[in-house]
C-alpha positions in Angstrom: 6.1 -31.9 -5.0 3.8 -30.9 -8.0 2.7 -28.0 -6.0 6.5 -26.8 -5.2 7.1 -27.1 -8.9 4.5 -24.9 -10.0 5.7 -22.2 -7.4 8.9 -22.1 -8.7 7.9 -22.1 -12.3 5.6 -19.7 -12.0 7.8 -17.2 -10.1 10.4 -17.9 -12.7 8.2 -16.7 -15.5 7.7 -13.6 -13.6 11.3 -13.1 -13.1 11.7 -12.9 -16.4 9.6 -11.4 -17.7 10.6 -8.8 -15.7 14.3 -8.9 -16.8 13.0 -8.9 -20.7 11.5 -5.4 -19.4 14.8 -4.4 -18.5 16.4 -5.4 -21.7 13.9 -4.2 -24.1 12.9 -0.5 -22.9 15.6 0.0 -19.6 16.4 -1.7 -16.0 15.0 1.4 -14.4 12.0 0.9 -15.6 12.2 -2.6 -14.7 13.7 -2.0 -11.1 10.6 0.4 -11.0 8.0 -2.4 -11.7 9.5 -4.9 -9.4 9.7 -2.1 -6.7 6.0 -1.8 -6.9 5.3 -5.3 -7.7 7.1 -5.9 -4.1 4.7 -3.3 -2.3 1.8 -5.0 -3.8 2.6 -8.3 -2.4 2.5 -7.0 0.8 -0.8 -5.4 0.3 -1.6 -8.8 -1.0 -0.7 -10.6 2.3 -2.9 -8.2 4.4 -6.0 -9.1 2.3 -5.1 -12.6 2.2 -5.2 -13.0 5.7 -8.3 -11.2 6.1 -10.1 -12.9 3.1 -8.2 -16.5 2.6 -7.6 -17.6 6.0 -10.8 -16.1 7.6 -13.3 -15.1 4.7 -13.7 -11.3 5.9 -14.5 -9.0 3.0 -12.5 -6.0 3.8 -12.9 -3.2 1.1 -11.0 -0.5 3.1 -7.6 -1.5 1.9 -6.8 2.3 0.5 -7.5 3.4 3.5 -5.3 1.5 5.6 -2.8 2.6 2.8 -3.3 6.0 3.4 -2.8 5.7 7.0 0.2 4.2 6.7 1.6 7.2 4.2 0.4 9.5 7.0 2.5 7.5 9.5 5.3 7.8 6.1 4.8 11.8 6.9 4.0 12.3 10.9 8.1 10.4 11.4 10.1 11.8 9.1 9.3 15.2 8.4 11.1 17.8 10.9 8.5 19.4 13.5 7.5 22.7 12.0 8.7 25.1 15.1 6.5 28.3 14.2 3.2 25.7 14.2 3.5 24.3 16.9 4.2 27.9 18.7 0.7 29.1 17.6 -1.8 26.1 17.8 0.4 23.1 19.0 -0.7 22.6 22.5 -4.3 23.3 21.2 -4.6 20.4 19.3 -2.8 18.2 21.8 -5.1 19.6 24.0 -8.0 17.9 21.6 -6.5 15.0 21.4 -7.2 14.4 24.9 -10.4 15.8 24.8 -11.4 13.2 22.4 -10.0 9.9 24.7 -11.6 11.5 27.2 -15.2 11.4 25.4 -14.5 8.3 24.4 -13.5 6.9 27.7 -16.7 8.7 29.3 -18.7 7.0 26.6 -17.6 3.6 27.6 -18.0 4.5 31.4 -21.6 5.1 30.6 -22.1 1.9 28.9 -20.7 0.1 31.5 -22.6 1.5 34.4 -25.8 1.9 33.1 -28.4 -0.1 31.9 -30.2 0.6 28.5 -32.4 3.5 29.2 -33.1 6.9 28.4 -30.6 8.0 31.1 -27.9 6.2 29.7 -28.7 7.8 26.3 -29.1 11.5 27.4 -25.7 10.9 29.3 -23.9 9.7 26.0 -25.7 12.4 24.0 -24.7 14.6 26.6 -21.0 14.2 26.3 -21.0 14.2 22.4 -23.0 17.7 21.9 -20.7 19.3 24.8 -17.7 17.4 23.5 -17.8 18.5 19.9 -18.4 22.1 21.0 -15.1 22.0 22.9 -13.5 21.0 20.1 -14.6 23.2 17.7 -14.1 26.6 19.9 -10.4 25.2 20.9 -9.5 23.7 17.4 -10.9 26.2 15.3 -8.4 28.8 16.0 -5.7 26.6 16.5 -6.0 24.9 13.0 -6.3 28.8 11.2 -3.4 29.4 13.0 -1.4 26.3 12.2 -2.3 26.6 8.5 -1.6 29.7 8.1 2.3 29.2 9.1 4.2 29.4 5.6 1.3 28.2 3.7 3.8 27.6 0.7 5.8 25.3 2.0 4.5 24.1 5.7 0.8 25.3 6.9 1.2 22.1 9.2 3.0 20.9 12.4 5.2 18.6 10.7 6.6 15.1 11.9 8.7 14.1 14.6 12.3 14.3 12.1 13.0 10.3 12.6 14.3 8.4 10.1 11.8 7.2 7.6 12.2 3.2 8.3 10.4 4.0 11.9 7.4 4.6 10.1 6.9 0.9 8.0 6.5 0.5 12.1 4.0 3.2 12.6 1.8 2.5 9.8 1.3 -0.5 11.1 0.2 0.5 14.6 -1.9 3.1 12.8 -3.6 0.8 10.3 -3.9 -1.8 13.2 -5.7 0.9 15.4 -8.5 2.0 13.2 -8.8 -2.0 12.0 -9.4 -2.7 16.1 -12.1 0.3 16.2 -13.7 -0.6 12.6 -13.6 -4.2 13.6 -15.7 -3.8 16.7 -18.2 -1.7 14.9 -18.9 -3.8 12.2 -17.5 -7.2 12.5 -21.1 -8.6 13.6 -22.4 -7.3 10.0 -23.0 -9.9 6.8 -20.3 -10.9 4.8 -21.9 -8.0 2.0 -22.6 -5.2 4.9 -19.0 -5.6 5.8 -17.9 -4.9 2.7 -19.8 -1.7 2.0 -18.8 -0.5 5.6 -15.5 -0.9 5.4 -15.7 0.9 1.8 -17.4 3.8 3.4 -15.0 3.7 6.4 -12.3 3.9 3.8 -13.6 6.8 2.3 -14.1 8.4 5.5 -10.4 8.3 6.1 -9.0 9.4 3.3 -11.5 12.2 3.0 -9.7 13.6 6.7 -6.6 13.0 5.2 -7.0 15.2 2.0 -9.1 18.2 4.1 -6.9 18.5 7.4 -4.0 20.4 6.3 -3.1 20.7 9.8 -2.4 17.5 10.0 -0.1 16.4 6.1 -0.9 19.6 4.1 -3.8 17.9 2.7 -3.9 18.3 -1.2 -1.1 20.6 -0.9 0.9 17.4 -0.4 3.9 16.6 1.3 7.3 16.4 -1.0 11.1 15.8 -0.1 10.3 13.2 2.4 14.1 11.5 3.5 14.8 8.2 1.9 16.6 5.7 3.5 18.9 5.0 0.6 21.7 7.3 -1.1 20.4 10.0 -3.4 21.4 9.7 -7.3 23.0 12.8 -7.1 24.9 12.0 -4.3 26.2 9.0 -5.8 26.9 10.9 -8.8 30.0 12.6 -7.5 31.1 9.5 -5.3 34.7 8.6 -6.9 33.8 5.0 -5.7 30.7 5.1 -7.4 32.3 6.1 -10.8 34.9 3.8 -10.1 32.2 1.4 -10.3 30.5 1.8 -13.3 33.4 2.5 -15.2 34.7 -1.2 -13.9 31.9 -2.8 -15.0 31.4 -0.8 -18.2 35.3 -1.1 -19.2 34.1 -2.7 -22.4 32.2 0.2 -23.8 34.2 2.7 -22.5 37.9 1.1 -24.1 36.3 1.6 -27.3 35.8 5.3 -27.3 39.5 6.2 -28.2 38.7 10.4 -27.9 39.1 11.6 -24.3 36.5 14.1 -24.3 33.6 11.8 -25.6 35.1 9.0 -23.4 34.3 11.3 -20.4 31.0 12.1 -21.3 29.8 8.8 -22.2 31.3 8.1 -18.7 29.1 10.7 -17.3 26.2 9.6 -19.1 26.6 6.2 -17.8 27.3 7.1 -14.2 23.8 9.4 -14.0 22.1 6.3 -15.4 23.4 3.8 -13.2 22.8 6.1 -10.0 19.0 5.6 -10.9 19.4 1.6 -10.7 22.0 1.6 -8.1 19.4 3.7 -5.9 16.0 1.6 -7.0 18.4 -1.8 -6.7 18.6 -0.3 -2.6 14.7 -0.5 -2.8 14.7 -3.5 -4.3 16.5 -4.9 -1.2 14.8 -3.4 1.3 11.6 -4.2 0.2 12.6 -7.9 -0.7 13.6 -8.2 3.5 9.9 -6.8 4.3 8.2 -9.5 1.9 10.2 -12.6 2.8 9.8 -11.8 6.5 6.2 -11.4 6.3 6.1 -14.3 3.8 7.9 -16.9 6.8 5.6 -15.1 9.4 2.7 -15.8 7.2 3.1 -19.2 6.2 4.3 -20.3 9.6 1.4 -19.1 10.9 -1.4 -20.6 8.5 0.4 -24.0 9.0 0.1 -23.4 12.5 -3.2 -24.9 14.8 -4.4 -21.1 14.6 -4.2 -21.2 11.0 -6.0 -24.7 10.7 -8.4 -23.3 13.3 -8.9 -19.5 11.4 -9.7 -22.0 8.4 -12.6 -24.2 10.4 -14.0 -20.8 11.4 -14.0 -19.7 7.6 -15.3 -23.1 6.3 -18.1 -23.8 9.2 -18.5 -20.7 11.9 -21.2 -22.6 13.3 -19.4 -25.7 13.8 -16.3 -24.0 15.4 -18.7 -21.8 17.6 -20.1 -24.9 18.8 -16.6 -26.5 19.6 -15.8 -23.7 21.7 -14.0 -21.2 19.7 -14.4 -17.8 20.1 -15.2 -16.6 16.3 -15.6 -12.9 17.2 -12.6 -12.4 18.9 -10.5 -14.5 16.2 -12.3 -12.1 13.1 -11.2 -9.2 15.1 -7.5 -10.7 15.7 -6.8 -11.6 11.8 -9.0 -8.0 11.1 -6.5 -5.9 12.7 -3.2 -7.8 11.6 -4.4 -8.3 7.8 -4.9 -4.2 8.1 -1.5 -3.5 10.4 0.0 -5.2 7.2 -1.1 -3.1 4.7 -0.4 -0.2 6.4 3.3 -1.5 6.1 2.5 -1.4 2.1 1.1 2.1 2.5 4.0 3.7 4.4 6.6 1.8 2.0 4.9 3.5 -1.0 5.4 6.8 0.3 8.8 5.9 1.3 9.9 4.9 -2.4 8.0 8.1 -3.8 9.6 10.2 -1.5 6.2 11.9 -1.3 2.3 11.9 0.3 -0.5 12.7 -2.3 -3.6 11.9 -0.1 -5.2 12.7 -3.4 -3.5 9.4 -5.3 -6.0 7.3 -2.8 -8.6 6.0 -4.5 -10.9 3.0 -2.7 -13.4 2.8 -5.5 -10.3 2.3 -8.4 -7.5 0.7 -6.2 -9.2 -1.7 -3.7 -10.7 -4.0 -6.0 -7.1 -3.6 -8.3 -5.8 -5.7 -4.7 -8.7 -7.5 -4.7 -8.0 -9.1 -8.2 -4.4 -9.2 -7.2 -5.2 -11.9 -4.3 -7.9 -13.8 -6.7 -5.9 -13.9 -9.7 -3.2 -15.6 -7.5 -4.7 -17.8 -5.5 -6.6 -16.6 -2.1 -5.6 -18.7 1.4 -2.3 -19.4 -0.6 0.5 -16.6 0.5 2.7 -17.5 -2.3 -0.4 -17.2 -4.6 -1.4 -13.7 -3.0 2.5 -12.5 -3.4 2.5 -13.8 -7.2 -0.8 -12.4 -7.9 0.3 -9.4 -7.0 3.0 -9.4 -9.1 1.4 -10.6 -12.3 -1.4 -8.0 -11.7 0.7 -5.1 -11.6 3.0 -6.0 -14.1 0.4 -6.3 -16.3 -1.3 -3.2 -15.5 2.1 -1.3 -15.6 2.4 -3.1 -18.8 -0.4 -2.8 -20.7 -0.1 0.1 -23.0 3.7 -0.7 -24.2 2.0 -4.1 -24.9 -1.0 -2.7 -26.4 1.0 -0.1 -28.5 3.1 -3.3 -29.7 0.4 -5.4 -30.9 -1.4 -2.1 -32.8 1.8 -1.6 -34.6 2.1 -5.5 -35.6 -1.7 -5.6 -37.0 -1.9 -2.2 -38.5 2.0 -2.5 -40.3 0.4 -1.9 -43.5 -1.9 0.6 -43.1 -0.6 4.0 -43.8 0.1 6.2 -40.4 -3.0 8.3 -41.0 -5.0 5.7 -41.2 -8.6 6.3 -39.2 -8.5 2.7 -37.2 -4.9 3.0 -36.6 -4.9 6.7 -35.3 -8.2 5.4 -33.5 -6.6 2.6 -31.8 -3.4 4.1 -30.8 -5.7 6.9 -29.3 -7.3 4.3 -27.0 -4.2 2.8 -25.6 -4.7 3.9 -21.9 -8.1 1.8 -22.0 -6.9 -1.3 -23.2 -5.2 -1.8 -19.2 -8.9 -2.4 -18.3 -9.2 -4.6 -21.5 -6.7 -6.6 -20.4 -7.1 -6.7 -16.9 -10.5 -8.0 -18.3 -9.6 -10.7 -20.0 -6.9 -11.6 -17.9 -9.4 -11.6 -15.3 -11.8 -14.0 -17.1 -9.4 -16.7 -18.2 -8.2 -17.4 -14.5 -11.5 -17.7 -13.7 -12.5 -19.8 -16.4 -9.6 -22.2 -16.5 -8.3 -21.3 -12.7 -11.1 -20.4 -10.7 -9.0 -21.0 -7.6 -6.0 -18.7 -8.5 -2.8 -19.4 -10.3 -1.3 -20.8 -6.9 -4.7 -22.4 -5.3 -4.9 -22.8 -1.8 -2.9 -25.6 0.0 -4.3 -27.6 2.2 -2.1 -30.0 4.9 -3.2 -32.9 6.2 -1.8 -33.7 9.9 
């Protein structure tokens, strides 16, 4: 009951802290934070699965991001015609070439014995294999990119609507988690880490170079939300019906026509932006809750008490007959398919792909502090964590900016320190993430929410 109570109360300060956002700068700007505070509980679930119910170390979470933001671009945007014309069939061409190698590969595994043979064969297909490729992709891709460089230079999507690809993402996350995971799931708990870093990088690295593919650094704007547009609503008569209902008050007290009208205009542009990010809000609430029931059904379930033995005592669950590789791989590909979810919701709410936004060595461990400061193998920890985290580090300078102009009040406004501190603002987010960081640790070292364990 204890444990309940802290939930709620916790989640309750957040709420409202969020709210005094909205009242003391705007609600947009609160709507914003909660937004991203939402899509950073889901990226919190993904690593809590992987870290709190089995202990894997996975450092790749940008990438997994970044997949799903591709998935974000690959359904929604409109097949470029002219593209696909000139080096379409190429590349699909490639595609198969590359399953084939791949499937040839595994053939020679399987039939062969370790040899020299065996390794000339595999050699063998590689070398001929990634001559292929080049001769038939080469071309293709100059060809492709060279389409309306402006404004296309790629083949586009498949012109679906964008929800399909929250979906997709997590196919495509799942995918490379399956591939990564038979790679280097046999490392230590510290090689793991470093190869999933490096995998990460990897990724994103394609991403950013293959314009082919998402325009690369050119990136990929206009992308079709799956809520009303602000100017859309804007000249809805139901809409302005709307605000002017609920802001009756205000409006009754403007007695001249003219300026009664423009305040009403004023009002309507502003509440567009929170009627559309109030839309987000919603949608991404749905995502989290579902995943939060999935989640917590699942590590209450007899796989979750068993993904828990294996991250307590491998040995001891190896020896009782439990398959541990099998089980990392499982909760390696489902912790990732998850955070490509977050990665293709990001896009979503942007309404834009900037491969070059990815950054593994600044944003993974951000995550990883999320699920730590909230309480890793607890999902209600993980969800709050990333909402504190966030918030904070959306927060900081307004905060920071606050607390110079209380403790410098009576120094003039050319003062040296004063000038000096208000200069450093953008650092103190590290500052504080700092500290923050070091008084859970110190007086929670088990996260705000800490694990909970059920006795049956």
């Amino acid at each position: 009951m204890r444990q309940n109570l802290d939930v709620i109360a916790a989640y309750l300060i957040m709420l409202g802290l969020i709210i005094l956002v909205g009242f003391l700068q705007s609600w947009s700007i609160a709507l914003s934070i909660l937004c991203f505070c939402l899509i950073s509980a889901v990226m919190t679930m993904g690593a809590n699965i992987q870290w709190g119910y089995a202990g894997l170390i996975n450092f790749g979470i940008m990438g997994y991001t970044a997949l799903g933001g591709l998935a974000a671009v690959l359904v929604s945007v409109p097949p470029v015609k002219e593209a696909w014309q000139v080096g379409g069939l190429s590349m699909i061409f490639c595609a198969f070439l590359i399953a084939f190698m791949v499937f040839s590969i595994r053939f020679i595994l399987k039939k062969y014995n370790k040899s020299n043979k065996r390794n000339y064969g595999i050699a063998l297909v590689i070398i001929v294999g990634l001559i292929l490729l080049r001769l038939i992709s080469g071309p293709a891709i100059h060809s492709i990119e060279a389409v309306n460089p402006a404004t296309t230079g790629f083949l586009g999507g498949m012109g679906l609507p964008i929800l399909f690809s929250w979906i997709v993402g997590a196919f495509f996350a799942g995918a490379l988690a399956y591939v990564i995971g038979k790679i280097a799931l046999g490392l230590r708990a510290d090689y793991l880490a470093i190869a999933t870093l490096l995998i990460s990088e990897i990724v994103i690295a394609v991403i950013k170079h293959e314009d082919w593919l998402s325009r690369g650094v050119k990136n990929v704007i206009g992308l079709k939300r799956p809520v009303p547009y602000e100017i859309d609503l804007q000249t809805k008569e139901w809409f302005i019906n709307l605000v002017a209902k609920f802001n009756q008050s205000t409006l009754n007290l403007i007695t001249d026509v003219m300026a009664r009208e423009q305040m009403l205009k004023q009002l309507v542009i502003e509440g567009s932006t929170v009627f559309v990010k109030l839309c987000f809000v919603g949608l991404f609430s749905i995502v989290v809750i579902i995943l939060l029931i999935i989640t917590q059904k699942a590590l209450y379930s007899p796989w979750g008490r068993m993904m828990r033995a294996i991250r307590d005592n491998e040995e001891a669950a190896n020896a009782m007959g439990k398959n541990v590789v099998k089980q990392h791989l499982l909760i390696f590909v489902l912790g990732s398919a998850i955070v490509g979810i977050a990665g293709a919701m990001m896009v979503t709410y942007d309404g834009l792909f900037t491969p070059g936004s990815y950054r593994p060595m600044r944003y993974t461990f951000l995550i990883w502090v999320m699920v730590i400061v909230g309480g890793s193998g607890n999902n209600f920890g993980a969800v709050l964590g990333g909402f504190a985290v966030w918030f904070l580090w959306i927060e900081a300078a307004p905060i920071a900016l606050f607390l110079i102009n209380l403790f410098t009040s009576g120094l003039e406004e050319t003062n040296v320190l004063r000038v000096h501190l208000i200069e450093s603002i953008p650092y103190f987010r590290f500052l504080m993430m700092g500290i923050g960081l070091l008084l859970i640790m110190r007086y929670r070292p088990k996260g705000i929410l800490p694990e909970k364990i059920k006795h049956v």
